[in-house]
PyMOL Python script that loads the backbone (N, CA, C, O; Angstrom):
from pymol import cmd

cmd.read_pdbstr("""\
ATOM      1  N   UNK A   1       0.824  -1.192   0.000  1.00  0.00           N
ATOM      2  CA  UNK A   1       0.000   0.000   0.000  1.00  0.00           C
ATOM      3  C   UNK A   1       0.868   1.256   0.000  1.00  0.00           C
ATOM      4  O   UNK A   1       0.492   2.242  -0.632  1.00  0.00           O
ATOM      5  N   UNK A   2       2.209   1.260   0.799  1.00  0.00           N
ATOM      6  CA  UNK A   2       2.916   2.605   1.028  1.00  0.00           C
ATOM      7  C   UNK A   2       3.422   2.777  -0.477  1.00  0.00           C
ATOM      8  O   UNK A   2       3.069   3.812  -1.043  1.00  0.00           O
ATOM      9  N   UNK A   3       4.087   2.013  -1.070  1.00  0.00           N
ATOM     10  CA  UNK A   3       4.381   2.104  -2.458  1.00  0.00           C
ATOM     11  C   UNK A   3       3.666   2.426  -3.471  1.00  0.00           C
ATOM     12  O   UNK A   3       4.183   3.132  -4.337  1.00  0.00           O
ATOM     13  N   UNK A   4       2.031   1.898  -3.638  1.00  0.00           N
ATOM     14  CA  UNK A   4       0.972   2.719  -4.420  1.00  0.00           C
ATOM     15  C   UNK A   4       0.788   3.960  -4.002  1.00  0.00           C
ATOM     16  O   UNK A   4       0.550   4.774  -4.894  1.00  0.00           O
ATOM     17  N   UNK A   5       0.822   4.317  -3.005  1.00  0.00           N
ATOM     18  CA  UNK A   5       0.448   5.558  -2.305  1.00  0.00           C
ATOM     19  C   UNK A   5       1.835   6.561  -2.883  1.00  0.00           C
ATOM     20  O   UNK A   5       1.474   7.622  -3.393  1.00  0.00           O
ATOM     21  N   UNK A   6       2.713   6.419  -2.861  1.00  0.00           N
ATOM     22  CA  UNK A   6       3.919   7.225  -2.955  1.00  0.00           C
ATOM     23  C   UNK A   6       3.983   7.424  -4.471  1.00  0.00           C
ATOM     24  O   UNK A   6       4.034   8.574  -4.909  1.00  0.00           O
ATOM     25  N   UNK A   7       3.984   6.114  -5.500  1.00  0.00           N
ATOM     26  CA  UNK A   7       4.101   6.283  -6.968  1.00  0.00           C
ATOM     27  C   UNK A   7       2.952   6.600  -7.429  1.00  0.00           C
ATOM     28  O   UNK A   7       3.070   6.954  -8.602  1.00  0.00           O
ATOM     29  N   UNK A   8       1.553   6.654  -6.947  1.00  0.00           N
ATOM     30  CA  UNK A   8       0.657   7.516  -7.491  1.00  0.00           C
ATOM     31  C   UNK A   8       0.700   9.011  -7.170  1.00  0.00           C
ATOM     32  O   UNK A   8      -0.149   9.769  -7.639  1.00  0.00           O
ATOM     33  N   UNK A   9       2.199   9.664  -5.953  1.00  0.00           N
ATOM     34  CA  UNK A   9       1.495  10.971  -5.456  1.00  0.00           C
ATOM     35  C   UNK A   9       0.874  11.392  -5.073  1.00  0.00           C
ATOM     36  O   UNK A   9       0.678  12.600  -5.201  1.00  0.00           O
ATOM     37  N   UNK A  10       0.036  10.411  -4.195  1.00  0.00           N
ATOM     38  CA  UNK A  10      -0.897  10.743  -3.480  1.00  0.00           C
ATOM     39  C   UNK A  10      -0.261  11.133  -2.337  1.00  0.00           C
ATOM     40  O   UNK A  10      -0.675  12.239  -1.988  1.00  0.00           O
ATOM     41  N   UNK A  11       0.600  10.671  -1.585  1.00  0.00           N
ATOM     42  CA  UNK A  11       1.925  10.966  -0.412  1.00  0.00           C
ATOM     43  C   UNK A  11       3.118  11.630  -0.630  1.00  0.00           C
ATOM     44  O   UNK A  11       3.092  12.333  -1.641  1.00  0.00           O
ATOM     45  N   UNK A  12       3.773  11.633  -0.240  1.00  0.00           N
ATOM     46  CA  UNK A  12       5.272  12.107  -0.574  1.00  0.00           C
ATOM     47  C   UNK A  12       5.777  11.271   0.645  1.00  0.00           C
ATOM     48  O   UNK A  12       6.963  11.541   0.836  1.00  0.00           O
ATOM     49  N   UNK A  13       5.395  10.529   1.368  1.00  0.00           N
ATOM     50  CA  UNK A  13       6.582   9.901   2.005  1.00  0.00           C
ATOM     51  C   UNK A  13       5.019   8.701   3.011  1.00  0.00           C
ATOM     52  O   UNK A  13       3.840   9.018   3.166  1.00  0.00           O
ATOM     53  N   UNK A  14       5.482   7.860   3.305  1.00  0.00           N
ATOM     54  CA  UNK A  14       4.489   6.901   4.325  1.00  0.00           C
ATOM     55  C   UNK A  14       5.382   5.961   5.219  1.00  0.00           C
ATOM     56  O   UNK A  14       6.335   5.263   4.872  1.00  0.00           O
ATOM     57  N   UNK A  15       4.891   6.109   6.303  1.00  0.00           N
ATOM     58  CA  UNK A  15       5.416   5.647   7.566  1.00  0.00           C
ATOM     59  C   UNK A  15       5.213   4.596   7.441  1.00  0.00           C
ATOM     60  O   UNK A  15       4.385   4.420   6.546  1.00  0.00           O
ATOM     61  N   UNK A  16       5.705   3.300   8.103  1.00  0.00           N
ATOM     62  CA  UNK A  16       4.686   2.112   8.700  1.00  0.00           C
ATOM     63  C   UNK A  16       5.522   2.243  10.134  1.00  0.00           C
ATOM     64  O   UNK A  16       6.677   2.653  10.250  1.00  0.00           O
ATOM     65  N   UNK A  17       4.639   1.789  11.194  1.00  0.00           N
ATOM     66  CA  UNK A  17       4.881   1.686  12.291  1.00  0.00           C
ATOM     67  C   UNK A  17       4.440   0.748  12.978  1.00  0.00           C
ATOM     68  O   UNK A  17       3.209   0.756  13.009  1.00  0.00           O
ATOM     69  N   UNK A  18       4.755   0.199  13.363  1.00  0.00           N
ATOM     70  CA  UNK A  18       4.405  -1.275  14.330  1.00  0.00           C
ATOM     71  C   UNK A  18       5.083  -2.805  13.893  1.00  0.00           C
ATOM     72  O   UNK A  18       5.892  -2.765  12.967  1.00  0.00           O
ATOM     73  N   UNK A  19       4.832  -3.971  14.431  1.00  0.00           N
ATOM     74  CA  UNK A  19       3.178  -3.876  14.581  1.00  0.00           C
ATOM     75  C   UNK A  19       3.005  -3.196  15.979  1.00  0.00           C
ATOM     76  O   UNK A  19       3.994  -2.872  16.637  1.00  0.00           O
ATOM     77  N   UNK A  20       1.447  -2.941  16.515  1.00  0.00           N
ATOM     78  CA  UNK A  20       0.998  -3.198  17.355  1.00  0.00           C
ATOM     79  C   UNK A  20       0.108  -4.103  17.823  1.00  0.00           C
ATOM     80  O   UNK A  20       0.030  -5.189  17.248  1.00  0.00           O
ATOM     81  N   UNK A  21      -0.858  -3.768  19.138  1.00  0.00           N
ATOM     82  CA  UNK A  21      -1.779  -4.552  19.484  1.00  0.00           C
ATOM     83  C   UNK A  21      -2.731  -3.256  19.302  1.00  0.00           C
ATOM     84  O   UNK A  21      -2.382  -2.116  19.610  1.00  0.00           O
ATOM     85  N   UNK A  22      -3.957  -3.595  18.767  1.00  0.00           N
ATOM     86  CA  UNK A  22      -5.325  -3.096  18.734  1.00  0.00           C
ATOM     87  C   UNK A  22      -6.532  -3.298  19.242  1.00  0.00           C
ATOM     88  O   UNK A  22      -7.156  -4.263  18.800  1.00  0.00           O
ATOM     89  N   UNK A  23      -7.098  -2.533  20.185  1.00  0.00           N
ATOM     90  CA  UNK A  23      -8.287  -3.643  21.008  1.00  0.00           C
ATOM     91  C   UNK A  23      -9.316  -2.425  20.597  1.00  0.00           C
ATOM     92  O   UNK A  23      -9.009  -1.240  20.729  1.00  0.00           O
ATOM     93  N   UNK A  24     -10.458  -2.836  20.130  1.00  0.00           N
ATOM     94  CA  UNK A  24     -11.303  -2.674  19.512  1.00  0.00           C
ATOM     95  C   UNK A  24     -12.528  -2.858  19.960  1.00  0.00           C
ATOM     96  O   UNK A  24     -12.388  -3.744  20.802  1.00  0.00           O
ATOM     97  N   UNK A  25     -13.953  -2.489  19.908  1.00  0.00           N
ATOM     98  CA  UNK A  25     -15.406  -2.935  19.328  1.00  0.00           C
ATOM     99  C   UNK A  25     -15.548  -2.851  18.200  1.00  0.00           C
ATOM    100  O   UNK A  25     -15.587  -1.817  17.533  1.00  0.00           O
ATOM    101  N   UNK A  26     -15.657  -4.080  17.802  1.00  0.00           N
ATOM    102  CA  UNK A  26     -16.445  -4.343  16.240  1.00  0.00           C
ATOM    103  C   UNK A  26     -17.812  -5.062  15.879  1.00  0.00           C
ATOM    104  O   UNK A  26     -17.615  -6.277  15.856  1.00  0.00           O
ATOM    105  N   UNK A  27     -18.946  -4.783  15.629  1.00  0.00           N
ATOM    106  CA  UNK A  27     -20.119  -5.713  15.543  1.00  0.00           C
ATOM    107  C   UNK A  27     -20.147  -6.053  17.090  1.00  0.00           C
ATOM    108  O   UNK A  27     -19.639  -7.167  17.213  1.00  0.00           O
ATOM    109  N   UNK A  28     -20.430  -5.681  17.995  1.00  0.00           N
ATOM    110  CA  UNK A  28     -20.699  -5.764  19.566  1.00  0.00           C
ATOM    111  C   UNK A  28     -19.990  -6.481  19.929  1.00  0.00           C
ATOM    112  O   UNK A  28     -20.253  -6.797  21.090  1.00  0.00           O
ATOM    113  N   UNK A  29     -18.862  -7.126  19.404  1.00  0.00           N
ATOM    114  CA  UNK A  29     -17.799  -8.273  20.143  1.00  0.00           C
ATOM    115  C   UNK A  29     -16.669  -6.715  20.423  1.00  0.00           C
ATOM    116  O   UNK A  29     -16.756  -5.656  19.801  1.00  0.00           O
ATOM    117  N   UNK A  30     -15.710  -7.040  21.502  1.00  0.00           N
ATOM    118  CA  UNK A  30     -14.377  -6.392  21.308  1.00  0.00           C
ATOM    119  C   UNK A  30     -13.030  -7.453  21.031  1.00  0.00           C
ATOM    120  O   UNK A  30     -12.673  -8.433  21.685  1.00  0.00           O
ATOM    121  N   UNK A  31     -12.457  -6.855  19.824  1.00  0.00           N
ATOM    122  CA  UNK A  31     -11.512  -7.340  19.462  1.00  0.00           C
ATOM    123  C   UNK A  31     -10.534  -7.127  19.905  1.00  0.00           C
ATOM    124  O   UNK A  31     -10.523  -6.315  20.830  1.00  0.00           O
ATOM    125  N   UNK A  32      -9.444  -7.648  19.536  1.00  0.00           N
ATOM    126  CA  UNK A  32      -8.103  -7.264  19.656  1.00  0.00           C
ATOM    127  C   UNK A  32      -7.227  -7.732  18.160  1.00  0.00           C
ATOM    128  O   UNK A  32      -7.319  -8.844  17.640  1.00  0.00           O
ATOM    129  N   UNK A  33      -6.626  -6.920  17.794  1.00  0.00           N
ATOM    130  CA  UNK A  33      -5.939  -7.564  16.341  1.00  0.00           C
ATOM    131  C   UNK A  33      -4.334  -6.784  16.811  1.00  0.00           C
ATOM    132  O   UNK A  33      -4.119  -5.962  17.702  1.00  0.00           O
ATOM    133  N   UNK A  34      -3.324  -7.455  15.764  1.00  0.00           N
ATOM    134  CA  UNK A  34      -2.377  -7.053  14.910  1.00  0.00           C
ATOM    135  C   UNK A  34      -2.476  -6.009  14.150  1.00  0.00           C
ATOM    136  O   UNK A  34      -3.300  -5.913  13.241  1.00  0.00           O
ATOM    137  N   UNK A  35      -1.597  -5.092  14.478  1.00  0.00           N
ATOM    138  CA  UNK A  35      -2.179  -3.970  13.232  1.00  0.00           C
ATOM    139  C   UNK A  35      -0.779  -2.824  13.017  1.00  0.00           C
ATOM    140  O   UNK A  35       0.224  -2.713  13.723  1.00  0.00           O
ATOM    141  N   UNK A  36      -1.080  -2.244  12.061  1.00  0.00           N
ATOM    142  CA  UNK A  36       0.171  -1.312  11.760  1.00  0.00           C
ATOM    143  C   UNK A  36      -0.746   0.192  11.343  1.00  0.00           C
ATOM    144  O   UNK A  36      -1.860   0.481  10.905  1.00  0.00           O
ATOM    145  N   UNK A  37       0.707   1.004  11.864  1.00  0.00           N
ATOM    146  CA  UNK A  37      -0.508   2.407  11.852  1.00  0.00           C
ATOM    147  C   UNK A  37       0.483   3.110  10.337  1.00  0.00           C
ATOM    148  O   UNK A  37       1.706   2.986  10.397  1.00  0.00           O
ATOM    149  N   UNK A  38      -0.019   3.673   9.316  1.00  0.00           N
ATOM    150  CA  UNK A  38       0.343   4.026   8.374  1.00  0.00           C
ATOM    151  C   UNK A  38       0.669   5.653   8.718  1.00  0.00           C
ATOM    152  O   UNK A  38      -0.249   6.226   9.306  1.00  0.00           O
ATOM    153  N   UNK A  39       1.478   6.196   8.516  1.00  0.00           N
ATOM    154  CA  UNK A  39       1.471   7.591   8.383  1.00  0.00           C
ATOM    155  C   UNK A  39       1.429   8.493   6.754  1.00  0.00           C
ATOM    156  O   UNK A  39       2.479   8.311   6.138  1.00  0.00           O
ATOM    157  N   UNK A  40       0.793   9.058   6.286  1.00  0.00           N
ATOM    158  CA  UNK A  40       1.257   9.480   4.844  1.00  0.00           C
ATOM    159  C   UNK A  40       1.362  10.710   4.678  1.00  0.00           C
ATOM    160  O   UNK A  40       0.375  11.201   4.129  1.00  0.00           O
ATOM    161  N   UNK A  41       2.297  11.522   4.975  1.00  0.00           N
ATOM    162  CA  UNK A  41       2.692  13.058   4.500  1.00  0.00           C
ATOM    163  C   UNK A  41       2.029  13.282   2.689  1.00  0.00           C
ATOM    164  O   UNK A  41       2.478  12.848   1.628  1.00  0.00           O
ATOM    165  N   UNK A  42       0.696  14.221   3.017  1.00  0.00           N
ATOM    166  CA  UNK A  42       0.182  14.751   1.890  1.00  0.00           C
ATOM    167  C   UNK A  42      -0.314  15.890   2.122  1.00  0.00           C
ATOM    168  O   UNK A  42      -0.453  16.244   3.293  1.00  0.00           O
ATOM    169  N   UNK A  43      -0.761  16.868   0.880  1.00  0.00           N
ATOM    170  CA  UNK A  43      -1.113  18.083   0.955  1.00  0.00           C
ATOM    171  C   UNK A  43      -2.894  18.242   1.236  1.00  0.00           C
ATOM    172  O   UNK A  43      -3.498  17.319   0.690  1.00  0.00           O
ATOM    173  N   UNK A  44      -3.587  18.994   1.800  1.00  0.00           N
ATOM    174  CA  UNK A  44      -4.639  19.108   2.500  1.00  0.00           C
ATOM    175  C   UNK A  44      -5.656  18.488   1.042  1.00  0.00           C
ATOM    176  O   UNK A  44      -6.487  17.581   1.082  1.00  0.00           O
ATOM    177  N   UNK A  45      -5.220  19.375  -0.248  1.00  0.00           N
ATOM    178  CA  UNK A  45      -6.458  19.292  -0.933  1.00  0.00           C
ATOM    179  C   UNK A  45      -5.857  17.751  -1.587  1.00  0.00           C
ATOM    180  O   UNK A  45      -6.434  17.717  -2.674  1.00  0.00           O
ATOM    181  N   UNK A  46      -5.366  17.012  -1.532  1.00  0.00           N
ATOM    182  CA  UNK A  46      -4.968  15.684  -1.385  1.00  0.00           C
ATOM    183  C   UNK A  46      -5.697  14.474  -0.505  1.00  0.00           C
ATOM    184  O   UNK A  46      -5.746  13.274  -0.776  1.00  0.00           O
ATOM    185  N   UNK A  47      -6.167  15.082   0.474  1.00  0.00           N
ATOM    186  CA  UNK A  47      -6.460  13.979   1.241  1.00  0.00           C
ATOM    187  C   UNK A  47      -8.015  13.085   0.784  1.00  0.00           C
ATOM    188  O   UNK A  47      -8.351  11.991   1.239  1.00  0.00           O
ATOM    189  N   UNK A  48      -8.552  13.667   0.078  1.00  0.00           N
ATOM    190  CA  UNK A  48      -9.509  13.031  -0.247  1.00  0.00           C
ATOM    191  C   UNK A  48      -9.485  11.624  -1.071  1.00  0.00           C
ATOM    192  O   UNK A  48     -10.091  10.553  -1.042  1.00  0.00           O
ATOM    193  N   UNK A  49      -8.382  12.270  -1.864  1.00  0.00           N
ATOM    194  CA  UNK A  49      -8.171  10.569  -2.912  1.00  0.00           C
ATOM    195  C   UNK A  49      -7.179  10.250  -2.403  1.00  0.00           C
ATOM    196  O   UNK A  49      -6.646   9.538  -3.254  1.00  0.00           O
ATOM    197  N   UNK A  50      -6.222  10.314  -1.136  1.00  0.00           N
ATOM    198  CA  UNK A  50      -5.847   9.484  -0.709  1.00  0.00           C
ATOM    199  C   UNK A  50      -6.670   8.597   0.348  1.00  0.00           C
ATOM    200  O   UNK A  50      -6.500   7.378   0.380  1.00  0.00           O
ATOM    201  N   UNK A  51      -7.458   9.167   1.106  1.00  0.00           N
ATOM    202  CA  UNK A  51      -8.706   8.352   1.694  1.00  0.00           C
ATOM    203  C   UNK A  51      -9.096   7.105   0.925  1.00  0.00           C
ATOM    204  O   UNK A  51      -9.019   5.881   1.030  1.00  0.00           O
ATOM    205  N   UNK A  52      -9.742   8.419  -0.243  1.00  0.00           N
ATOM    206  CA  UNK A  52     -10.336   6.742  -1.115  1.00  0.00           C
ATOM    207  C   UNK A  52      -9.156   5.824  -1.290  1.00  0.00           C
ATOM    208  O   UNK A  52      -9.312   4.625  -1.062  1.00  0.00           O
ATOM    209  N   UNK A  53      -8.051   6.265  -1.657  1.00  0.00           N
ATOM    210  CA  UNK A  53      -7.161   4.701  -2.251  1.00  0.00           C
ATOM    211  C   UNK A  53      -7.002   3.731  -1.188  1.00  0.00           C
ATOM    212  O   UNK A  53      -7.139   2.507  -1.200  1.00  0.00           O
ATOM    213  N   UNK A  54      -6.610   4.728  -0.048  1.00  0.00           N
ATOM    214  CA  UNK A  54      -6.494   3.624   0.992  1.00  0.00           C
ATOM    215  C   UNK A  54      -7.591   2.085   1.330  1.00  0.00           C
ATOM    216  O   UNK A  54      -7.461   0.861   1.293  1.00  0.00           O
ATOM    217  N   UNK A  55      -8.940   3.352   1.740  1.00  0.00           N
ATOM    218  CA  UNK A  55     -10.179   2.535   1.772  1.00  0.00           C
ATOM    219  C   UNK A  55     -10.072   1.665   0.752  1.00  0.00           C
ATOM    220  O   UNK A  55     -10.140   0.510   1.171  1.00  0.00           O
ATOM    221  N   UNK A  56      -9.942   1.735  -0.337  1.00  0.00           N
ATOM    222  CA  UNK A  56      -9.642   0.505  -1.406  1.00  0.00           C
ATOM    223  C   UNK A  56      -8.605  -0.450  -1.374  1.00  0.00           C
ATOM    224  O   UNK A  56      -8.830  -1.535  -1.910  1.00  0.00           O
ATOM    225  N   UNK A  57      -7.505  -0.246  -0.843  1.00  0.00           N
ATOM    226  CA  UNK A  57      -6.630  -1.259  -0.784  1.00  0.00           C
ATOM    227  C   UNK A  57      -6.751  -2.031   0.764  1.00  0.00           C
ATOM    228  O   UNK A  57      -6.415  -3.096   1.281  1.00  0.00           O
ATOM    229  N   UNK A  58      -7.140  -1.333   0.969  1.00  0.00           N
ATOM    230  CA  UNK A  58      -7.359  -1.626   2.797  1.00  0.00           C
ATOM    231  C   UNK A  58      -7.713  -2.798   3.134  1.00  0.00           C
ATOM    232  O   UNK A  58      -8.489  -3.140   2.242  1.00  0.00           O
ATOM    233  N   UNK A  59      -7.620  -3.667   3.904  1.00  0.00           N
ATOM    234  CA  UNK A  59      -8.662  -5.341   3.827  1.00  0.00           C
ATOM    235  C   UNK A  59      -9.672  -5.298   4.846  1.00  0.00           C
ATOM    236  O   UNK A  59     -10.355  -6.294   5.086  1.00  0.00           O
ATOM    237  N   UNK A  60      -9.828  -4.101   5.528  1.00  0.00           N
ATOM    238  CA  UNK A  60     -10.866  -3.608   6.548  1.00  0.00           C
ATOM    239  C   UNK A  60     -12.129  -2.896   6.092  1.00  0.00           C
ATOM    240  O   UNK A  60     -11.960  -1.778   5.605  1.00  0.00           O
ATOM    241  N   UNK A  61     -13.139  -3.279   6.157  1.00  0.00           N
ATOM    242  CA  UNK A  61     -14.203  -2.869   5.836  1.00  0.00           C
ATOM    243  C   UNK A  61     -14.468  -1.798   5.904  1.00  0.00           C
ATOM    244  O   UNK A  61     -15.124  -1.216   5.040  1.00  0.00           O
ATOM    245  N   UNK A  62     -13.899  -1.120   7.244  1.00  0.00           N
ATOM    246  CA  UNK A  62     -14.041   0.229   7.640  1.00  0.00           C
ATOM    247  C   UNK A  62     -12.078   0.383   8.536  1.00  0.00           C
ATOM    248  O   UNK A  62     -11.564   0.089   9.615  1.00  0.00           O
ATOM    249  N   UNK A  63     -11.760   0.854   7.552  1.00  0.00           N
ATOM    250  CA  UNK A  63     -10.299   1.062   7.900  1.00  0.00           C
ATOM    251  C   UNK A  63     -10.358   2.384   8.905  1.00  0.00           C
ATOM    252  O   UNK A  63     -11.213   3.269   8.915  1.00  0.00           O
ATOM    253  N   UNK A  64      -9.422   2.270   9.577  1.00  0.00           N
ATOM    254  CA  UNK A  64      -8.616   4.218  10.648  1.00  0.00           C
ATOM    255  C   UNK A  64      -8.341   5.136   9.426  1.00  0.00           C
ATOM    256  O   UNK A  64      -7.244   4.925   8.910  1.00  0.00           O
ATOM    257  N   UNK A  65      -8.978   5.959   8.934  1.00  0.00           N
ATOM    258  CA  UNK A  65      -8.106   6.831   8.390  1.00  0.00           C
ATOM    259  C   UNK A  65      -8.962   7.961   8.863  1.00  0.00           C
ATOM    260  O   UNK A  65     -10.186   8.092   8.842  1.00  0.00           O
ATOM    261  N   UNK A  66      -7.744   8.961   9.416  1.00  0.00           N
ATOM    262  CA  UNK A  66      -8.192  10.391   9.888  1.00  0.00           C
ATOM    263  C   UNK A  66      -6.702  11.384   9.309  1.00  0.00           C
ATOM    264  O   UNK A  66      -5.523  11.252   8.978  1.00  0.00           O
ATOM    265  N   UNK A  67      -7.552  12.188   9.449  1.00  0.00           N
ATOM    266  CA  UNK A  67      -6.210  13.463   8.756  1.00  0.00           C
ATOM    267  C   UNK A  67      -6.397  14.456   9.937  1.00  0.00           C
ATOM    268  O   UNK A  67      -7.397  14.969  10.438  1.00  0.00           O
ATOM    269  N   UNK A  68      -4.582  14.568  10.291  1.00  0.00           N
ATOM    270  CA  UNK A  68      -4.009  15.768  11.180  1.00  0.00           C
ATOM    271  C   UNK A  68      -3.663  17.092  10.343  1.00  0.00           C
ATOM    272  O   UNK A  68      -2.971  16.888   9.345  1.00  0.00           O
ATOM    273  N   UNK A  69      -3.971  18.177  10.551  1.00  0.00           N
ATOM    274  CA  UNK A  69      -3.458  19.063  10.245  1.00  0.00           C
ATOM    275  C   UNK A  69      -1.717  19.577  10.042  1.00  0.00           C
ATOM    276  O   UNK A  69      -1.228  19.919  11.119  1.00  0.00           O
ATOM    277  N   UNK A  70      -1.172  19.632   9.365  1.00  0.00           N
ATOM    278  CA  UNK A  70       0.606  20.472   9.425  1.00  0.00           C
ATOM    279  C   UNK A  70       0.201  21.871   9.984  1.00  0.00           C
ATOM    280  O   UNK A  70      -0.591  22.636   9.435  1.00  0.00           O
ATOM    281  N   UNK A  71       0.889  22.103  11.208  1.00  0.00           N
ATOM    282  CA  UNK A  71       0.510  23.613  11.866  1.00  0.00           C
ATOM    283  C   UNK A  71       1.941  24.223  11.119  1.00  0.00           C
ATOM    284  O   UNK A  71       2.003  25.411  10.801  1.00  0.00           O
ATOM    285  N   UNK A  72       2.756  23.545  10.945  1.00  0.00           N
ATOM    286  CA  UNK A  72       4.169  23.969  10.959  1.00  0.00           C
ATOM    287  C   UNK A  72       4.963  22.738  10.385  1.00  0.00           C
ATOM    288  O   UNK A  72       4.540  21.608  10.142  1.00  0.00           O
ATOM    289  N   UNK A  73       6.288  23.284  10.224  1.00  0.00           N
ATOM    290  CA  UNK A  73       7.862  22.559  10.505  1.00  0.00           C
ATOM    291  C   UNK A  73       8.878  23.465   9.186  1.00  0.00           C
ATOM    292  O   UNK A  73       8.742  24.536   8.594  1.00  0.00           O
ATOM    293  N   UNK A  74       9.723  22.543   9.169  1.00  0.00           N
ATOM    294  CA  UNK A  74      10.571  22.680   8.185  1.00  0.00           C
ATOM    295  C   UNK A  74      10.320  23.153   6.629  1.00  0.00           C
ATOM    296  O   UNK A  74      10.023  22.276   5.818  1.00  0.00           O
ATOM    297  N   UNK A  75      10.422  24.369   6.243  1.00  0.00           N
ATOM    298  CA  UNK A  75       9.891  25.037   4.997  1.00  0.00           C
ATOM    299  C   UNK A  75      10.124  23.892   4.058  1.00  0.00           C
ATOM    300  O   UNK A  75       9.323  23.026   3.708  1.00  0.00           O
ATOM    301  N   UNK A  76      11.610  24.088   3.655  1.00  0.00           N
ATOM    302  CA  UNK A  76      12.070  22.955   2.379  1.00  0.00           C
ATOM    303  C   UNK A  76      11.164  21.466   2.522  1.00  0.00           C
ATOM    304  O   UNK A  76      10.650  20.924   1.543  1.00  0.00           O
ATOM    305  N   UNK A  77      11.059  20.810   4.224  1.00  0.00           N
ATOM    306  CA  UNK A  77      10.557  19.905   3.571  1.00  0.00           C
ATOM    307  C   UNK A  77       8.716  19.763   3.234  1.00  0.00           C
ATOM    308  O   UNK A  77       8.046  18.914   2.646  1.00  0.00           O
ATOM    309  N   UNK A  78       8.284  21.410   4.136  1.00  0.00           N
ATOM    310  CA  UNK A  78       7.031  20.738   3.543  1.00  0.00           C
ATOM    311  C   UNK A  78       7.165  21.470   2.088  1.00  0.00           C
ATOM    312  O   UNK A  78       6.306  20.932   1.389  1.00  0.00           O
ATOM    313  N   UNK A  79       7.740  22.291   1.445  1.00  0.00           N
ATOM    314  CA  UNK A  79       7.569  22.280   0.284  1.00  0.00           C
ATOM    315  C   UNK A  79       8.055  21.011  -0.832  1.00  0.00           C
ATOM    316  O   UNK A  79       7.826  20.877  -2.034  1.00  0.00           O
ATOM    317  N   UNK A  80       8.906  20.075   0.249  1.00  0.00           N
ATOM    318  CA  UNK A  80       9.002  18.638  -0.584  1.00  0.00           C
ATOM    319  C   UNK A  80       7.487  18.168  -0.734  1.00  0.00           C
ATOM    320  O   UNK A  80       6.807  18.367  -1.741  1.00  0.00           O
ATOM    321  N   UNK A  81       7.139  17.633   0.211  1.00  0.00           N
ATOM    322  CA  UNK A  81       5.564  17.404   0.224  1.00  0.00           C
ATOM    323  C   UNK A  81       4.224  17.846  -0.788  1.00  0.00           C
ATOM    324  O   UNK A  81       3.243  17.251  -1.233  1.00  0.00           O
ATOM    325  N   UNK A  82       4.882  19.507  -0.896  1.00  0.00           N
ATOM    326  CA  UNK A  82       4.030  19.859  -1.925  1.00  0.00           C
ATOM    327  C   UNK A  82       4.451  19.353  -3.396  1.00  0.00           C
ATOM    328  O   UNK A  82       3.709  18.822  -4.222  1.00  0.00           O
ATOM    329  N   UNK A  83       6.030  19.691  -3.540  1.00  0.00           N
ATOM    330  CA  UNK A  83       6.551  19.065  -4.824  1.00  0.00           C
ATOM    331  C   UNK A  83       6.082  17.350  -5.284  1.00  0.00           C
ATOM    332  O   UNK A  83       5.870  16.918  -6.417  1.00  0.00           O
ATOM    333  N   UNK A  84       6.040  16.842  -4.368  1.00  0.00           N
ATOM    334  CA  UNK A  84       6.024  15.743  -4.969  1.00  0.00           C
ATOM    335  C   UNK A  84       4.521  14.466  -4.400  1.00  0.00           C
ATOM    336  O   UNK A  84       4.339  13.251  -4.330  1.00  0.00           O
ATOM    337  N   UNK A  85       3.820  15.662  -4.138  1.00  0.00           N
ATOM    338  CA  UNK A  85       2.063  15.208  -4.459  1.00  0.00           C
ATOM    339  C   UNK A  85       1.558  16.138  -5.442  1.00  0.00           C
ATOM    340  O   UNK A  85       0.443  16.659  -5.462  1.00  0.00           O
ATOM    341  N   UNK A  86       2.370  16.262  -6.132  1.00  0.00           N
ATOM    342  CA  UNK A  86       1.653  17.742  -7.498  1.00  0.00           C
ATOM    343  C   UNK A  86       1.827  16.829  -8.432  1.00  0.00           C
ATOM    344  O   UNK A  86       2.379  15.734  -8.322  1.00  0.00           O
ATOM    345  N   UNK A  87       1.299  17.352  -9.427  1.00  0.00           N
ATOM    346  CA  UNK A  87       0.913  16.597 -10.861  1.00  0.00           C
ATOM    347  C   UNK A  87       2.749  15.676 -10.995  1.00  0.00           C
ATOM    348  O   UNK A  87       3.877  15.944 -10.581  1.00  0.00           O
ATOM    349  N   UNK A  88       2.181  14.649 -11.731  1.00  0.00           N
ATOM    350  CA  UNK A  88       3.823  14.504 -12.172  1.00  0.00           C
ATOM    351  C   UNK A  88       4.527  15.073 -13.334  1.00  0.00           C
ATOM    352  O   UNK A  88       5.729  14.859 -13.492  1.00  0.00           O
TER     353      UNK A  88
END
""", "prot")
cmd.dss("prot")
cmd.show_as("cartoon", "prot")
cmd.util.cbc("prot")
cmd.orient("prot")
């Protein structure tokens, strides 16, 4: 998934992190799973079709995806970010 995500430009860079443990309610049972948390550095008006791709590659019916705001950081690199989720 981090690799579709990056060569379509939908990201400019994706984390994986974990695994972890996940404990959950799903369908009135609580779960617990295996799971990895994705990070994907993209630009705001971006996040929409990266949502969708995810949700599509995802094997979760109803996958985590939420978007944080960039308040800040490093100029050059969020203008990497912008460079390289822009058209190709």
């Amino acid at each position: 998934m981090s690799t579709a995500l990056v060569d379509e430009r939908l990201a400019a860079c994706v984390q994986i992190v974990g695994p972890m443990t996940s404990t959950y309610r799903w369908q009135g049972e609580v779960e617990t799973a295996r799971e990895f948390l994705l990070i994907a550095k993209t630009r705001t008006d971006r996040v929409p079709q990266l949502t969708d791709r995810v949700a599509e590659l995802h094997s979760y019916a109803v996958p985590e995806i939420t978007a944080l705001p960039i308040t800040g950081g490093l100029d050059s690199y969020l203008d990497w970010i912008r460079s390289e989720t822009g058209p190709a």
